[in-house]
N, C-alpha and C positions, 0 to 999 in steps of 0.2 A: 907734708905727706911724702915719702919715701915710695919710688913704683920698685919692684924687682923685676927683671924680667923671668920669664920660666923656660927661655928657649935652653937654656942650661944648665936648669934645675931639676930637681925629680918634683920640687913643692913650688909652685908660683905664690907669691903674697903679696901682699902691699901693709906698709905700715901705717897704722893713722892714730892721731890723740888718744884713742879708745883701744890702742893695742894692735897685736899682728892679723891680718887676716887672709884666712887661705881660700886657694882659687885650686879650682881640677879644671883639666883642658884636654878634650880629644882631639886629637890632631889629625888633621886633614893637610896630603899634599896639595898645592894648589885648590885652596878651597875657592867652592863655587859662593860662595857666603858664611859669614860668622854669624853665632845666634849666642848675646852674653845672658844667664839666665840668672834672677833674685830668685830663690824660692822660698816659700813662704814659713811661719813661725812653726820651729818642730824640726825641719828638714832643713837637708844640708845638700852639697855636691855627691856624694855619695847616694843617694836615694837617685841618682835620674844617667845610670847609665844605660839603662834602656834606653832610655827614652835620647842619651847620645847616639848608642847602635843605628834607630832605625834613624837618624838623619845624614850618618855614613853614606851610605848608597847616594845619596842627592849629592857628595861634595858639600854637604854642611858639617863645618866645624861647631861645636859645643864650647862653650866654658860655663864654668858655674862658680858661684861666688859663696863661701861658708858665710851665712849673718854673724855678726859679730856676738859672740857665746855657742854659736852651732860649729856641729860638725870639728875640725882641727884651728878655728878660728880662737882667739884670746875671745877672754869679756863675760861675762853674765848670760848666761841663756835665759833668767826671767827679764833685762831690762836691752833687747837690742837695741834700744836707742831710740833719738825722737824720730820724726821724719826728716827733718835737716839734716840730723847727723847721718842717716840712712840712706838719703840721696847724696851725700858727702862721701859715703864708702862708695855710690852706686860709680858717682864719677871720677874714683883712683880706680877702681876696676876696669872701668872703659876705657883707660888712661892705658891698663896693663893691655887690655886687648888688643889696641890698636899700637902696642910698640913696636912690631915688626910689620905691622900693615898696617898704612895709615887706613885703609877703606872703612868707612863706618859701618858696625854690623849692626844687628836687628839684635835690640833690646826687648827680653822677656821680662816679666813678673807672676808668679803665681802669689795669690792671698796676699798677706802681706808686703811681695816683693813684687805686686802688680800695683797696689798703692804707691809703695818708691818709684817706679820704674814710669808711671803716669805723670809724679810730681816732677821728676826730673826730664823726662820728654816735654813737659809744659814749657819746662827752663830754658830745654838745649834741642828743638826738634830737630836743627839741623846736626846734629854732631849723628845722629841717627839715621839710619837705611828703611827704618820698619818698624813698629811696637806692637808686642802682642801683651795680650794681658791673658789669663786664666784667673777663672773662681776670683772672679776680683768683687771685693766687698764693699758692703752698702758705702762705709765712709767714701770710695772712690769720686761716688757719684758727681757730686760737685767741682772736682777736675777733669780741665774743656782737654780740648785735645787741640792738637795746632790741624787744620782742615788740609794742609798740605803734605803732611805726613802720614804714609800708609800705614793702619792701623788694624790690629785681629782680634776679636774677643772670642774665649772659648768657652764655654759655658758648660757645666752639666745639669739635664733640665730638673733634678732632682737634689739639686744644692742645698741642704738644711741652714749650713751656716751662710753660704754668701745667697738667698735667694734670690732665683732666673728672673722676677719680675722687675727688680732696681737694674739691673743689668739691660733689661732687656727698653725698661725707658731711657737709659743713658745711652743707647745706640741711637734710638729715634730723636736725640737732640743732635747725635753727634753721628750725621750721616755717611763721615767719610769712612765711620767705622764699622769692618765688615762683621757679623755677628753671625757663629756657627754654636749650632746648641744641642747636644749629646742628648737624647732622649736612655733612659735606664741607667742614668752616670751621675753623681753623686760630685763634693765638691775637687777631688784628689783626684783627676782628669786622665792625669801620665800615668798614674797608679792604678786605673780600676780597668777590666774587662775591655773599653773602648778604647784603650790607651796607644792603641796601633792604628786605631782608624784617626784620631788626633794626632800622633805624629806624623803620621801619610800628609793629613788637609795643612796641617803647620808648612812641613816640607816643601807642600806646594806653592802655597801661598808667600812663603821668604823665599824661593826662587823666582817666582813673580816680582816681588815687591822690589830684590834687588837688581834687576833687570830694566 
C-alpha cells in the first residue's frame, strides 16, 4: 500500500490492491484533535461537510475517507469489500492521517463504517485517541471493545434499519461505552434535524476524550 500525503495536494489518496482511494480533509491550524471518519454504504466525504463546519469552532480537524466505489474513490460501489479488506483501507488511511502528526486522532464510523472502524479499534485500540460509532448495526453487536479505550455511540431512537435496542444492549455489556440516544432521529444522524445537537455532544465528547 502506497500512502500520499495531501499536505500538497488539492486530492489526498492512498492506493491499495482494490485501487485508488480518496480522502477530503478540513484543515485546522494547530488542531485541538483529529476526528478520521468511515462513513457508511451510499455516502462518501462529500456528504458531511456540515458536519466538518460545526467541529471548526472546537479546533477539530475532519477527514473522511471515500469507501472503495464511493464518492471519487476507484472499485465497485455494489461490492466494497469484505471487512478485512475494509479495515485494511481503514488503516492506510490512519496511516495518511497521522503523516504530519504523529498524535492518534479519534476514529469515527457511521453504519457500515461503524462496523470497520469497531473491527479495526478491536485490533489496534492503542493506535487510537477515541471511537465513536453512529447507527452502528445489529452485525456490530458481537465486537467487544478494548475497556481502556474511550468510546461514543450515537444512536437515533427511531433507527428502522440499525435498531436502538441491539445497540442499546451492546452498551450494557460494554460499560466503558458512552451511549447518547436522539429521541425524533432516524438512522442518518449528521443528516437529519438533530444533526447540530450531535455534532455539538461529538465535539465535546473528543475534546474530552483527547485530553
Amino acid at each position: 500500500m502506497t500512502i500520499h500525503s495531501g499536505d500538497n495536494r488539492p486530492v489526498p489518496f492512498l492506493d491499495t490492491e482494490r485501487g485508488r482511494l480518496h480522502c477530503r480533509r478540513w484543515s485546522v491550524d494547530r488542531p485541538a484533535a483529529r476526528v478520521a471518519l468511515l462513513p457508511g454504504t451510499g455516502q462518501h466525504s462529500g456528504h458531511y461537510h456540515r458536519f466538518a463546519a460545526a467541529l471548526l469552532p472546537a479546533g477539530i480537524e475532519l477527514w473522511t475517507l471515500d469507501t472503495s466505489g464511493q464518492g471519487l474513490s476507484e472499485g465497485d460501489p455494489d461490492a466494497p469489500g469484505t471487512i478485512d479488506e475494509l479495515t485494511a483501507d481503514a488503516r492506510g488511511f490512519l496511516e495518511l492521517v497521522r503523516a504530519d502528526q504523529p498524535d492518534a486522532p479519534v476514529l469515527m464510523g457511521h453504519s457500515l463504517g461503524a462496523v470497520t472502524a469497531l473491527n479495526f479499534a478491536r485490533e489496534n485500540p492503542s493506535d487510537l485517541a477515541g471511537l465513536i460509532v453512529c447507527g452502528t448495526p445489529r452485525r456490530a453487536a458481537d465486537i467487544a471493545v478494548d475497556p481502556g479505550l474511550a468510546a461514543l455511540a450515537v444512536h437515533g431512537v427511531d433507527d428502522r434499519r440499525a435498531p436502538i435496542d441491539v445497540i442499546r444492549l451492546w452498551t450494557q455489556r460494554h460499560r466503558s461505552v458512552d451511549l447518547r440516544e436522539y429521541a425524533d432521529a432516524g438512522h442518518d444522524l449528521l443528516h437529519e434535524p438533530v444533526q447540530h445537537r450531535v455534532a455539538a455532544d461529538i465535539a465535546e465528547w473528543v475534546l474530552a476524550a483527547v485530553r
